[in-house]
Biopython code that builds the backbone (N, CA, C, O; Angstrom):
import numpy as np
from Bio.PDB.StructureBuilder import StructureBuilder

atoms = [
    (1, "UNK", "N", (-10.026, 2.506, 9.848)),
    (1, "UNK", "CA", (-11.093, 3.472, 9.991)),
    (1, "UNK", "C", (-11.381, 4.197, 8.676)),
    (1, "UNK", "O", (-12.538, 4.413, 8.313)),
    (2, "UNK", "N", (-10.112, 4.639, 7.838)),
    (2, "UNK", "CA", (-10.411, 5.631, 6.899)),
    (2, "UNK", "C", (-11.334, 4.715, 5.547)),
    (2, "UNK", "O", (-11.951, 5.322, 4.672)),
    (3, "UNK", "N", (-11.271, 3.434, 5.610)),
    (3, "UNK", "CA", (-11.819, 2.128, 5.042)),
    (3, "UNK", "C", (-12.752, 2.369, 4.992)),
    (3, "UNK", "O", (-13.236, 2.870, 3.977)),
    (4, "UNK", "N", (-13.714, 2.015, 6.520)),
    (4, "UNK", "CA", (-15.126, 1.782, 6.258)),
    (4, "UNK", "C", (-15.824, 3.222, 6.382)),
    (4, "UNK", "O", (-17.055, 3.238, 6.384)),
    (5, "UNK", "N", (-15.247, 4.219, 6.468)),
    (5, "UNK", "CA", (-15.537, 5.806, 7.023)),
    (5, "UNK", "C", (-14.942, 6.980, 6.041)),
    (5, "UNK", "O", (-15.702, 7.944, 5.949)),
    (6, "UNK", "N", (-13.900, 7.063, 5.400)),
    (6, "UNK", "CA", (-13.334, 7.852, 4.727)),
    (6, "UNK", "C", (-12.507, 9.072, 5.504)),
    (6, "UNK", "O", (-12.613, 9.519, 6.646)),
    (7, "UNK", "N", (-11.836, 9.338, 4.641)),
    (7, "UNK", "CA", (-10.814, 10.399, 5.263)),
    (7, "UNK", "C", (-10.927, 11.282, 6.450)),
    (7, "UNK", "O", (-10.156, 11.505, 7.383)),
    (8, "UNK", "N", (-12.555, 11.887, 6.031)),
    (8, "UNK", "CA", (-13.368, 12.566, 7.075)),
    (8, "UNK", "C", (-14.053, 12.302, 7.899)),
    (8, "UNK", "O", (-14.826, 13.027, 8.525)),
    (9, "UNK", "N", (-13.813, 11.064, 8.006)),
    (9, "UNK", "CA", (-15.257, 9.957, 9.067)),
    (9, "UNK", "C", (-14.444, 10.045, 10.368)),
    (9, "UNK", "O", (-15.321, 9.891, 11.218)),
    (10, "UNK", "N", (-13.576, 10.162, 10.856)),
    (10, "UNK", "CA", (-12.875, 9.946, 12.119)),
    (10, "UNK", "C", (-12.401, 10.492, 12.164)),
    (10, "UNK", "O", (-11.942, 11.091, 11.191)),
    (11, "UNK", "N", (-12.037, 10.799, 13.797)),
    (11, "UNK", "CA", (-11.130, 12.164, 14.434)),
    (11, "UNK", "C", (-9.495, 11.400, 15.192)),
    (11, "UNK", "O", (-9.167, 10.230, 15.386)),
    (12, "UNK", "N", (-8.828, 12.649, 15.438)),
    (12, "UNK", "CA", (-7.879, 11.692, 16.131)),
    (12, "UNK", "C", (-7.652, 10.984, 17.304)),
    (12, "UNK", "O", (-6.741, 10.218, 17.615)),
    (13, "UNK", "N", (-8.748, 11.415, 17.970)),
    (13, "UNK", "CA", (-9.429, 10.641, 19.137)),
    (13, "UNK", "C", (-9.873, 9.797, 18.881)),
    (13, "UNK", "O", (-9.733, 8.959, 19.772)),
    (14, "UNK", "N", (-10.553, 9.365, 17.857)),
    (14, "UNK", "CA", (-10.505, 7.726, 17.629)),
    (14, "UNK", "C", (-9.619, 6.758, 17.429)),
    (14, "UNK", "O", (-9.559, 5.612, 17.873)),
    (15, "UNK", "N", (-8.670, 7.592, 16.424)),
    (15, "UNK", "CA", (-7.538, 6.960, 16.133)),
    (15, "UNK", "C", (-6.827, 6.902, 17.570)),
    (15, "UNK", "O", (-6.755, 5.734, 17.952)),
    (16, "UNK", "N", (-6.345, 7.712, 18.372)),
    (16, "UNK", "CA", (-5.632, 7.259, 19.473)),
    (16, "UNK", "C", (-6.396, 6.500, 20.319)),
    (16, "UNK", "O", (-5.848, 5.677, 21.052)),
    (17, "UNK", "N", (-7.639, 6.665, 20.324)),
    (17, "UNK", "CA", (-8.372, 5.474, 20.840)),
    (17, "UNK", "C", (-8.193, 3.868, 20.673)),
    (17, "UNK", "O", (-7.748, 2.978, 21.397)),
    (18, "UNK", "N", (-8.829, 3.934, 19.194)),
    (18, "UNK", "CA", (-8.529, 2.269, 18.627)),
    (18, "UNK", "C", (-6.727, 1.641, 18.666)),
    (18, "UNK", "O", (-6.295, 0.495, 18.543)),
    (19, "UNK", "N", (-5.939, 3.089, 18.913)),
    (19, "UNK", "CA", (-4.677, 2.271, 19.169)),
    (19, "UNK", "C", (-3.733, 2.472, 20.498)),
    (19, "UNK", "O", (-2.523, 2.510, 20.721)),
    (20, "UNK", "N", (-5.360, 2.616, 21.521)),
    (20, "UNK", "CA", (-4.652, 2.970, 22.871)),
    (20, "UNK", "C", (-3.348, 3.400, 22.966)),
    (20, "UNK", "O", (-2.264, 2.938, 23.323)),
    (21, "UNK", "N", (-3.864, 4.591, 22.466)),
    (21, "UNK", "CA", (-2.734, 5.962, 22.890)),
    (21, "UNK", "C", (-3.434, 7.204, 23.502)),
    (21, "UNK", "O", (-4.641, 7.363, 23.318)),
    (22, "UNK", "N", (-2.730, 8.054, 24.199)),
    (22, "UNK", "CA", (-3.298, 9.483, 23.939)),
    (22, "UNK", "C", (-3.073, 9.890, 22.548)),
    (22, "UNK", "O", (-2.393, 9.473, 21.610)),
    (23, "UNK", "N", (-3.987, 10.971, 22.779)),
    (23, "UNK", "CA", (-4.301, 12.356, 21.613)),
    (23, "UNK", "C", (-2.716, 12.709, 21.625)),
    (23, "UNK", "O", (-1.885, 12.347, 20.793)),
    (24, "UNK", "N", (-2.575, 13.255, 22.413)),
    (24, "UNK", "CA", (-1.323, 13.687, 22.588)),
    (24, "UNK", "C", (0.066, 12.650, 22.075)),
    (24, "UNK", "O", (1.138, 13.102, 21.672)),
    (25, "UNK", "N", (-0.132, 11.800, 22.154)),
    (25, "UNK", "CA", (0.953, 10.769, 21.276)),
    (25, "UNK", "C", (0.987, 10.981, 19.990)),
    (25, "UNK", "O", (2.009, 11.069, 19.309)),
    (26, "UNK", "N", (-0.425, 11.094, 19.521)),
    (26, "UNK", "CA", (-0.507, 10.716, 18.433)),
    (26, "UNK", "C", (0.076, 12.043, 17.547)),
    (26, "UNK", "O", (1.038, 12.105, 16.782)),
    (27, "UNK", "N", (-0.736, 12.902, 17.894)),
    (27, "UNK", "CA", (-0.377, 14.505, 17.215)),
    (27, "UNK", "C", (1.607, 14.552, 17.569)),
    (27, "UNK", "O", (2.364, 15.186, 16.833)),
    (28, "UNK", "N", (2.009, 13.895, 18.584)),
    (28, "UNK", "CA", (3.621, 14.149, 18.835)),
    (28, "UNK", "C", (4.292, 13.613, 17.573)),
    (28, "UNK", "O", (5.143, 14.181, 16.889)),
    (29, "UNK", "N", (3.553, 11.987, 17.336)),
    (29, "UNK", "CA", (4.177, 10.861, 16.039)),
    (29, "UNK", "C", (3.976, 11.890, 14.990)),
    (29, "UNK", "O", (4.992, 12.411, 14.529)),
    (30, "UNK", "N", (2.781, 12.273, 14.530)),
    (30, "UNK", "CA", (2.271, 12.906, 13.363)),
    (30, "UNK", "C", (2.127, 14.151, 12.927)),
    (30, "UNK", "O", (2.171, 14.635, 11.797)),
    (31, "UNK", "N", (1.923, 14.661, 14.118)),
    (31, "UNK", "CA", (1.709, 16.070, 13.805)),
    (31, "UNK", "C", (1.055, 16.832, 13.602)),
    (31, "UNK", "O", (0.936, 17.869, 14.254)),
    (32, "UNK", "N", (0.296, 16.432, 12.378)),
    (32, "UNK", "CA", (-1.243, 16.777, 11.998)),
    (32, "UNK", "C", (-1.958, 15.680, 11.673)),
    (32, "UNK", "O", (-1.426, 14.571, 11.723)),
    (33, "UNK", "N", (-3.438, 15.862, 11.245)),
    (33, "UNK", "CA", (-4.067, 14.667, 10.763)),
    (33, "UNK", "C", (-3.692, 14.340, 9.566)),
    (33, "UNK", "O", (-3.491, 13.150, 9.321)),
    (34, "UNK", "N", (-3.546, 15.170, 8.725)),
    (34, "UNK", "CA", (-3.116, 15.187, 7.299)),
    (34, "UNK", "C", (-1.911, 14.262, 7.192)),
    (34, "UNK", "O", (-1.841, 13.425, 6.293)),
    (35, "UNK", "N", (-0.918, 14.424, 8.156)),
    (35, "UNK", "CA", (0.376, 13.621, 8.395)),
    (35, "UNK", "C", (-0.096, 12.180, 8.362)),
    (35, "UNK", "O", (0.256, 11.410, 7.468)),
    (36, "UNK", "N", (-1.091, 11.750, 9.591)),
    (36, "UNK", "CA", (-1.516, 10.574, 9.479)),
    (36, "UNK", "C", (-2.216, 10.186, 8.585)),
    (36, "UNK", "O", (-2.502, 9.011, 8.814)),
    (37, "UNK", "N", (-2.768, 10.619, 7.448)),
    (37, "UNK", "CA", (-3.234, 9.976, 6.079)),
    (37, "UNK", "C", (-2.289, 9.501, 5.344)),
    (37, "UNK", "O", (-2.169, 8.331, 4.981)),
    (38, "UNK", "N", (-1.433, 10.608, 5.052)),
    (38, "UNK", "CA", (-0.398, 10.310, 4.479)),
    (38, "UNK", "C", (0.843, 9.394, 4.877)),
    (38, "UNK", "O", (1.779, 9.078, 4.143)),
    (39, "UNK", "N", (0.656, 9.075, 6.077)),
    (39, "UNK", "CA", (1.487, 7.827, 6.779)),
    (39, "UNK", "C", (0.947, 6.340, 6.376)),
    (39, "UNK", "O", (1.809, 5.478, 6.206)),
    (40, "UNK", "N", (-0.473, 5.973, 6.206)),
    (40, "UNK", "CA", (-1.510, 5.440, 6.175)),
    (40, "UNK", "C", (-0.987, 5.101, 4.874)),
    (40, "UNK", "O", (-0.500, 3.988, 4.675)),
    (41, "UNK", "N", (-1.081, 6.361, 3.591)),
    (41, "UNK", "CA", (-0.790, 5.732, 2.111)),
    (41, "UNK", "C", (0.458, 4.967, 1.780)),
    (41, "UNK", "O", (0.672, 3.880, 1.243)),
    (42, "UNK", "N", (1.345, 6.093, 2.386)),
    (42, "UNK", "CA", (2.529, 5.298, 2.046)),
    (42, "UNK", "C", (2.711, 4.067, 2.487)),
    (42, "UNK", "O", (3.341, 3.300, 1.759)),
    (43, "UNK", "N", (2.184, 3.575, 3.826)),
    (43, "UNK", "CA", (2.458, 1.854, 4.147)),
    (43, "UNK", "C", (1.819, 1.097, 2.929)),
    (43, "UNK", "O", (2.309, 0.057, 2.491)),
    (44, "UNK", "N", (0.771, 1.646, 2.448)),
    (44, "UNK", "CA", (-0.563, 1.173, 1.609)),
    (44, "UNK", "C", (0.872, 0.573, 0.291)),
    (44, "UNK", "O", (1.418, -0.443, -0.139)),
    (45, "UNK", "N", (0.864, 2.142, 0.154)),
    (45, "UNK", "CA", (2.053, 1.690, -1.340)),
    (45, "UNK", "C", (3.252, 0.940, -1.189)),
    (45, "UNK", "O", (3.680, 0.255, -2.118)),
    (46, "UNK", "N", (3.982, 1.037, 0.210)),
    (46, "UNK", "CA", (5.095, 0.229, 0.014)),
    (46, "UNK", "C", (4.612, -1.045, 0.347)),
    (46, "UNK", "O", (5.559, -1.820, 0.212)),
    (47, "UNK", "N", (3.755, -1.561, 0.662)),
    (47, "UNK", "CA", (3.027, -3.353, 0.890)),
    (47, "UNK", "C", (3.048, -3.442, -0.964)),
    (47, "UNK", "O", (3.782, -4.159, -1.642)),
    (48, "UNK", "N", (2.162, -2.622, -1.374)),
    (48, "UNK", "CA", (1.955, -2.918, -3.080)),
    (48, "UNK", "C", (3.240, -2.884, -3.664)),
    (48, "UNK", "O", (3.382, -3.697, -4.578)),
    (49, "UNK", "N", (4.129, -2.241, -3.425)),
    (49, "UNK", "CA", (5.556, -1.927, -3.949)),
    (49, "UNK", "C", (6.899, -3.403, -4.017)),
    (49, "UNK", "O", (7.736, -3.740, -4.854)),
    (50, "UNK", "N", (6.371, -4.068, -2.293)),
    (50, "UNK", "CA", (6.789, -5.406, -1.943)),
    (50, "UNK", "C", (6.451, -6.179, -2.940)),
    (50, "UNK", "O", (7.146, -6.655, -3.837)),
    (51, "UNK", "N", (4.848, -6.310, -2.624)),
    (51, "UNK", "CA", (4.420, -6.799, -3.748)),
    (51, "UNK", "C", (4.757, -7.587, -5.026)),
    (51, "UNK", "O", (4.856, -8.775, -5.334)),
    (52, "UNK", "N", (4.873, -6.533, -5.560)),
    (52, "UNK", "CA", (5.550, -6.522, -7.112)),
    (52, "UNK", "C", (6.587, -6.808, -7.392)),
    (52, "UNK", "O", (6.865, -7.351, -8.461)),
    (53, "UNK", "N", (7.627, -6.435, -6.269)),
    (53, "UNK", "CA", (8.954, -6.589, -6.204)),
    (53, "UNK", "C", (9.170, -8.174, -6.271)),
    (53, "UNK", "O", (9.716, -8.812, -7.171)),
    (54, "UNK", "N", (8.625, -8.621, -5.134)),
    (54, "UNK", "CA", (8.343, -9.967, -4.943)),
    (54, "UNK", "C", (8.288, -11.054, -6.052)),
    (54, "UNK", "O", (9.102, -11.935, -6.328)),
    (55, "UNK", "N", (6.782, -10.652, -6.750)),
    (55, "UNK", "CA", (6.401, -11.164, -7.755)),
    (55, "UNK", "C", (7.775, -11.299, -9.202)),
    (55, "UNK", "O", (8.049, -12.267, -9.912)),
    (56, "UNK", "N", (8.352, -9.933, -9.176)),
    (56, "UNK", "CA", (9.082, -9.991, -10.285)),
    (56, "UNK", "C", (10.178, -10.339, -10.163)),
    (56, "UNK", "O", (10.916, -10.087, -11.116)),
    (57, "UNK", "N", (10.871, -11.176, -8.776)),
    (57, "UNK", "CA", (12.277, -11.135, -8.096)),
    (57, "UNK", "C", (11.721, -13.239, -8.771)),
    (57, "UNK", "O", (12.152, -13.907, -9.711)),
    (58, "UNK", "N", (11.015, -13.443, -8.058)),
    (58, "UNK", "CA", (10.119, -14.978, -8.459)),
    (58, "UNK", "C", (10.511, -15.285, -9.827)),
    (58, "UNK", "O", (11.388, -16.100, -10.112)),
    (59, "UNK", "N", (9.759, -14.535, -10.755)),
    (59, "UNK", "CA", (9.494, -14.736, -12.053)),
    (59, "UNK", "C", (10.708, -14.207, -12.790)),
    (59, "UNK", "O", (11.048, -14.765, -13.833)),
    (60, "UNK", "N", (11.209, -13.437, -12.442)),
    (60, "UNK", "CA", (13.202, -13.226, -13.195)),
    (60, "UNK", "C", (13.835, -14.316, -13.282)),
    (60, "UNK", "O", (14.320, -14.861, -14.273)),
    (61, "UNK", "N", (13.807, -14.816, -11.543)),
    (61, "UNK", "CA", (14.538, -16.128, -11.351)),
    (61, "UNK", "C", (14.381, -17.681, -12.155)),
    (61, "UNK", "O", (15.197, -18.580, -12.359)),
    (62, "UNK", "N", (13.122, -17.539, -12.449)),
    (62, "UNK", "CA", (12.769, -18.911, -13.010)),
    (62, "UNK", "C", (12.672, -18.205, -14.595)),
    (62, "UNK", "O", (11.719, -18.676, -15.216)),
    (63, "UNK", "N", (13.263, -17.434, -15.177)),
    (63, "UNK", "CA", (13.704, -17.672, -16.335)),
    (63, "UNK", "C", (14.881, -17.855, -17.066)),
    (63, "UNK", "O", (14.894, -17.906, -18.296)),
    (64, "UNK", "N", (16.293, -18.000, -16.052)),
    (64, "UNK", "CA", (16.887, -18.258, -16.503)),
    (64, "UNK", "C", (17.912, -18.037, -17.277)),
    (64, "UNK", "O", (18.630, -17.088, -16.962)),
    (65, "UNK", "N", (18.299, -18.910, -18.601)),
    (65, "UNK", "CA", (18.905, -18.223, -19.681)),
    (65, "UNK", "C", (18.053, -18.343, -21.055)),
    (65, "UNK", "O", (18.365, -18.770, -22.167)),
    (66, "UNK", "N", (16.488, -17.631, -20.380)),
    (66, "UNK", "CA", (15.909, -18.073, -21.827)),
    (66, "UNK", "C", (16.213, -17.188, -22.722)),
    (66, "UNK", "O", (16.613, -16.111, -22.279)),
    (67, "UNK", "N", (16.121, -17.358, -24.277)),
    (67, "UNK", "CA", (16.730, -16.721, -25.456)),
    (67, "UNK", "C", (15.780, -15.306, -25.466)),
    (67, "UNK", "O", (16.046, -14.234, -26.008)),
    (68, "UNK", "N", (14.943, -15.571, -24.914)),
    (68, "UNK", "CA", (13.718, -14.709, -25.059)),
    (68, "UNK", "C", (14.162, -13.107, -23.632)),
    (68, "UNK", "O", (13.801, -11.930, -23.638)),
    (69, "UNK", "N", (14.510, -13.416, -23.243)),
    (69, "UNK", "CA", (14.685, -12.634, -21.635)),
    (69, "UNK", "C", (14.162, -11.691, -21.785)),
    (69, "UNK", "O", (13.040, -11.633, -21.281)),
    (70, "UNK", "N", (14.729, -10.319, -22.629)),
    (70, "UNK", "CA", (13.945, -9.353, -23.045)),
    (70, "UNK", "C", (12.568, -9.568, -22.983)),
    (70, "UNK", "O", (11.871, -9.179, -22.045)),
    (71, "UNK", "N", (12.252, -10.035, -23.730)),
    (71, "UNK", "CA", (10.849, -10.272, -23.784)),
    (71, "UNK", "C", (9.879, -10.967, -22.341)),
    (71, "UNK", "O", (9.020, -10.301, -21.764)),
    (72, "UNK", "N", (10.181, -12.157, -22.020)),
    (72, "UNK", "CA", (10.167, -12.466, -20.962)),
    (72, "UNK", "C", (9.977, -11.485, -19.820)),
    (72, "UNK", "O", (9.006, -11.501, -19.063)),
    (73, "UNK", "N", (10.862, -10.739, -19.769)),
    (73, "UNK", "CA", (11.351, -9.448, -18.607)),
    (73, "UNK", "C", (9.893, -8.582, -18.364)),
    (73, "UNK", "O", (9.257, -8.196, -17.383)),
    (74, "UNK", "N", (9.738, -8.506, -19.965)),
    (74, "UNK", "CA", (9.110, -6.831, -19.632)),
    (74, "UNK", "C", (7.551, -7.916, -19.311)),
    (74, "UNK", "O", (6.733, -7.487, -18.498)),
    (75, "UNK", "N", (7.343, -8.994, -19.870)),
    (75, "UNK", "CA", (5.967, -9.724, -19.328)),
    (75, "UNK", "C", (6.149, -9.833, -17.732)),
    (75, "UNK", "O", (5.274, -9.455, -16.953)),
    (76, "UNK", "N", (7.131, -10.280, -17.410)),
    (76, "UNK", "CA", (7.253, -10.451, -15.765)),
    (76, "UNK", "C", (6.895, -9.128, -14.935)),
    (76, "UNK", "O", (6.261, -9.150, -13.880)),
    (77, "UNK", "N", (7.416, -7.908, -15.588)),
    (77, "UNK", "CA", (7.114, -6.979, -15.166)),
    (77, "UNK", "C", (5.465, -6.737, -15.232)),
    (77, "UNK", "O", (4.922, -7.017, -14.164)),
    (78, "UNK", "N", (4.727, -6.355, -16.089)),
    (78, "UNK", "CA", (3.389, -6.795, -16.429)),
    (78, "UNK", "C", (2.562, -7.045, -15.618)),
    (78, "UNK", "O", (1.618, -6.468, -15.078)),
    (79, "UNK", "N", (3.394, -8.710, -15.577)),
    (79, "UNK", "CA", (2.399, -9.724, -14.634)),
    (79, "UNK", "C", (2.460, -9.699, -13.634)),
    (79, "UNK", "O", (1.664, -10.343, -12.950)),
    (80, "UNK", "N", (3.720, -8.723, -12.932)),
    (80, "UNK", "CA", (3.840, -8.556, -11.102)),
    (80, "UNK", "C", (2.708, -7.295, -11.172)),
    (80, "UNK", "O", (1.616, -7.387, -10.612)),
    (81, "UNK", "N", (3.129, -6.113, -11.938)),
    (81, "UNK", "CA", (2.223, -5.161, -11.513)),
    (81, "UNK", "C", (0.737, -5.474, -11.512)),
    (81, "UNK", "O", (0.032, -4.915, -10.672)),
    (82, "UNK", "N", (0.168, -6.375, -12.441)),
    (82, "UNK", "CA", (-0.951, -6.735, -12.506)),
    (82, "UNK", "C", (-1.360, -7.727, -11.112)),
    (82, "UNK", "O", (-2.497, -7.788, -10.644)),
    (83, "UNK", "N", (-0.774, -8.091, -10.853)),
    (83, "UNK", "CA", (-0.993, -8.912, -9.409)),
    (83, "UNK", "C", (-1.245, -8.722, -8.396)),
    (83, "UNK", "O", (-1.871, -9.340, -7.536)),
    (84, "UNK", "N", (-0.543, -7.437, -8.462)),
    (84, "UNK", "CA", (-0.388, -6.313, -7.155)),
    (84, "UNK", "C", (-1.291, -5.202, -7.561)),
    (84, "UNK", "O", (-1.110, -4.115, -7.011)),
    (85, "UNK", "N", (-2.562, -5.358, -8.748)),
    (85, "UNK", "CA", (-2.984, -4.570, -9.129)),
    (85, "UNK", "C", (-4.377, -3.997, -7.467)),
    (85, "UNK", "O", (-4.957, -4.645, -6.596)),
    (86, "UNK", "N", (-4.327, -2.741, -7.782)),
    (86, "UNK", "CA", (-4.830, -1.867, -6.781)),
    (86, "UNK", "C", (-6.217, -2.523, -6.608)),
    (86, "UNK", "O", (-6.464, -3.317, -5.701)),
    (87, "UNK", "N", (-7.064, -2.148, -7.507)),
    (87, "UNK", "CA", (-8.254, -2.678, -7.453)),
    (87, "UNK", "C", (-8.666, -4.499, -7.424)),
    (87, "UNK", "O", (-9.813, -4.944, -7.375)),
    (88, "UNK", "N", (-7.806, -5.053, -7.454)),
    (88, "UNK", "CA", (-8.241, -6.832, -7.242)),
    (88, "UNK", "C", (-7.626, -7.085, -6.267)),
    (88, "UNK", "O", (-8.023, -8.112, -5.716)),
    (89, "UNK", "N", (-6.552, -6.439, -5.643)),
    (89, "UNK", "CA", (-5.839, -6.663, -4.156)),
    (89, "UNK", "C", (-6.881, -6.013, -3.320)),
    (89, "UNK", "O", (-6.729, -6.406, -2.163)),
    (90, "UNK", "N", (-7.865, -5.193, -3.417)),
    (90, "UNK", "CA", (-8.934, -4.893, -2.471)),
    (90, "UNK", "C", (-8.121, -3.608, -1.895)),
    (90, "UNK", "O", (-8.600, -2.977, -0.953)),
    (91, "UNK", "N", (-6.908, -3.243, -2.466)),
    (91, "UNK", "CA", (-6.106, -1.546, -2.107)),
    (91, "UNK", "C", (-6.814, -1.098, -2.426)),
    (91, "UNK", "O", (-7.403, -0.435, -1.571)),
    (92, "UNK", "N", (-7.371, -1.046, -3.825)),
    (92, "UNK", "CA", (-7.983, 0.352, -4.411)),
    (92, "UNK", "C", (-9.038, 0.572, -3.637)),
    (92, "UNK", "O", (-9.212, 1.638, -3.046)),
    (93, "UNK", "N", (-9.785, -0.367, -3.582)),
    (93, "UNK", "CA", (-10.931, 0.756, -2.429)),
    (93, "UNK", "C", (-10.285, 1.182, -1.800)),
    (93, "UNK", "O", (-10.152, 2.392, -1.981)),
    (94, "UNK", "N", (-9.618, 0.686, -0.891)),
    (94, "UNK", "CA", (-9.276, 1.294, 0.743)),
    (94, "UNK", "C", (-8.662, 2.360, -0.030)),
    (94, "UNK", "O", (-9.354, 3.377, 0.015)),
    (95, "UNK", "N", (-7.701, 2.473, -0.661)),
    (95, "UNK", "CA", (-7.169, 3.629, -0.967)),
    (95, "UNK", "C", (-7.676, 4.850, -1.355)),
    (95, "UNK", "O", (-7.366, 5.982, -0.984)),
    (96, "UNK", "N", (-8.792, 4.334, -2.437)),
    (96, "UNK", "CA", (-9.494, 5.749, -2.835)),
    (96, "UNK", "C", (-10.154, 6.453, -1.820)),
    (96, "UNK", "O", (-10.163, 7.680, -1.915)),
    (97, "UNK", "N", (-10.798, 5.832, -0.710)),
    (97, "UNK", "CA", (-11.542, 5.803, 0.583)),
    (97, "UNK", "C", (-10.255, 7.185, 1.136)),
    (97, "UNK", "O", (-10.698, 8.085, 1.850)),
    (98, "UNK", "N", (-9.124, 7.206, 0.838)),
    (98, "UNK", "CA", (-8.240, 8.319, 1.657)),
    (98, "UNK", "C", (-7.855, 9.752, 0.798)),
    (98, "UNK", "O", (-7.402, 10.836, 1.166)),
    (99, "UNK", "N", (-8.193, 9.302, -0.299)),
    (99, "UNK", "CA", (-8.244, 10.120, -1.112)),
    (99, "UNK", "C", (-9.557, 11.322, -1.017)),
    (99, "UNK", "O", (-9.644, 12.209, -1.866)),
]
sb = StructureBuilder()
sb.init_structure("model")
sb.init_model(0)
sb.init_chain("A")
sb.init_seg("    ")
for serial, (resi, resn, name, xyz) in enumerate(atoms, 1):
    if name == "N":
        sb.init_residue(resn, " ", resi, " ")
    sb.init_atom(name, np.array(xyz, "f"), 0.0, 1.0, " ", f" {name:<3s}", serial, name[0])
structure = sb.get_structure()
């Protein structure tokens, strides 16, 4: 919702709507609405966080004992964050959208 609508586009009656719950569930899980944004980001970041992790757990492994590692390393690093980059993974919209 906060996607195609933004932070302020929906109430929590929608939200307990679209995830057949009561109101009342939802405010019990969360608390406030503010809670549920911020529940929302953090999944956002720890998927991107996997991510990267992922990417750089891959690319460590297949280097080996090269002479280079150092070097190597900090590119692997680089090239995961860039992968998992916000705006070409299609996060950054959604994300700024909660912002």
């Amino acid at each position: 919702m906060a996607a195609s609508r933004g932070p302020g586009g929906f109430t929590i009656d929608q939200v307990a709507k679209a995830a057949s719950l009561s109101r009342r569930t939802v405010f019990n899980h969360f608390g406030t609405f503010e809670a549920l944004l911020v529940s929302a980001c953090e999944d956002v970041l720890l998927e991107i966080n996997d991510r990267i992790l992922d990417r750089l757990e891959r690319s460590l492994s297949a280097l080996g004992n090269d002479p280079d590692r150092e070097t190597a390393t900090l590119d692997c690093v680089c090239g995961s964050v860039q992968e998992a980059d916000l705006n070409r993974s299609g996060f950054g919209r959604d994300f700024r959208l909660w912002l």
